[in-house]
C-alpha positions in Angstrom: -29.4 61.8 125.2 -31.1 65.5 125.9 -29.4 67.5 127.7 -31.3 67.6 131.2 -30.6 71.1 133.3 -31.7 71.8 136.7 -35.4 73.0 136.2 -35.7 71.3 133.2 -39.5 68.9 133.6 -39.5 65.2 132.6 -42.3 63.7 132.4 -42.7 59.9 133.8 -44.7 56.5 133.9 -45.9 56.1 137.9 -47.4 52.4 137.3 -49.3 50.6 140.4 -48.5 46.9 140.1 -51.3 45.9 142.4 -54.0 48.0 139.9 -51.8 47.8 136.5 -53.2 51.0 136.6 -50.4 54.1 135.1 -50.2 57.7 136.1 -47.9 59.9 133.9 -46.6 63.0 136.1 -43.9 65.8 135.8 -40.8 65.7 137.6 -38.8 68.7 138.2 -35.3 67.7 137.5 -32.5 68.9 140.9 -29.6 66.8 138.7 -28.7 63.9 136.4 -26.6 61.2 137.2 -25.0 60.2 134.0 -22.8 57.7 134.9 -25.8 55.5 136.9 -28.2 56.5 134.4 -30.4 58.3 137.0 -32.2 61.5 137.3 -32.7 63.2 140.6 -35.4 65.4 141.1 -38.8 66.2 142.7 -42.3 65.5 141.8 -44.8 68.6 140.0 -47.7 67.0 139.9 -50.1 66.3 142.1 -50.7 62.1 142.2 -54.5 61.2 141.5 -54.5 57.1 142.0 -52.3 55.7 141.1 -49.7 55.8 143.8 -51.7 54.6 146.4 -51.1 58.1 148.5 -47.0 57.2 148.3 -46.2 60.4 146.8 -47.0 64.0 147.1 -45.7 66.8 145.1 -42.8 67.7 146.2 -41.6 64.4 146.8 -38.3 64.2 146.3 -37.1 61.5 143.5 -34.8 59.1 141.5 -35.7 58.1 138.3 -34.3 55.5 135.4 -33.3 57.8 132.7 -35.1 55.0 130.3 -37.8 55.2 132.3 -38.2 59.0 130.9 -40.9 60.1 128.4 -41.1 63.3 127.7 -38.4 66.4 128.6 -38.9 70.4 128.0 -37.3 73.2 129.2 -38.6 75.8 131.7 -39.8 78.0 129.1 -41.5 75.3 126.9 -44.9 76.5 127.5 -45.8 79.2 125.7 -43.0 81.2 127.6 -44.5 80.6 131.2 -42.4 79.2 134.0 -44.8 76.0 135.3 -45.3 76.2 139.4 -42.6 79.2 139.9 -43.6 78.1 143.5 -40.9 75.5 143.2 -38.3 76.8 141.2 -34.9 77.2 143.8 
């Protein structure tokens, strides 16, 4: 398993049973609960649909740790902190 720091974005499947409809958004990750297999953190993105106006960014989250897709670092993106608006 990757080592998850605080910071660190994860990027997960949001699916809407009633629609089957998925939306895939960044988390920011607060901590990880290894024991319970869960992530703690709060959302990056801004929801388009398929949440059905549930979340917001900066909602603040638990997530499956199999439920994870994608992980990078802070600095993953061509060396640019994302939304240094939420970094604490």
């Amino acid at each position: 398993m990757p080592a998850y720091q605080k910071g660190d974005l994860i990027k997960v499947e949001f699916p809407d049973e009633a629609t089957g409809v998925s939306e895939w958004m960044w988390v920011r990750v607060d901590y990880c609960d290894i024991e319970k297999q869960l992530m703690f953190g709060t959302l990056d993105s801004i929801p388009l649909d398929a949440t059905g106006n549930r979340l917001k960014i900066g909602t603040e989250l638990a997530i499956s740790i199999e439920k994870i897709r994608e992980h990078k670092k802070l600095f993953d993106f061509d060396g640019h902190v994302l939304n240094p608006s939420h970094e604490s």
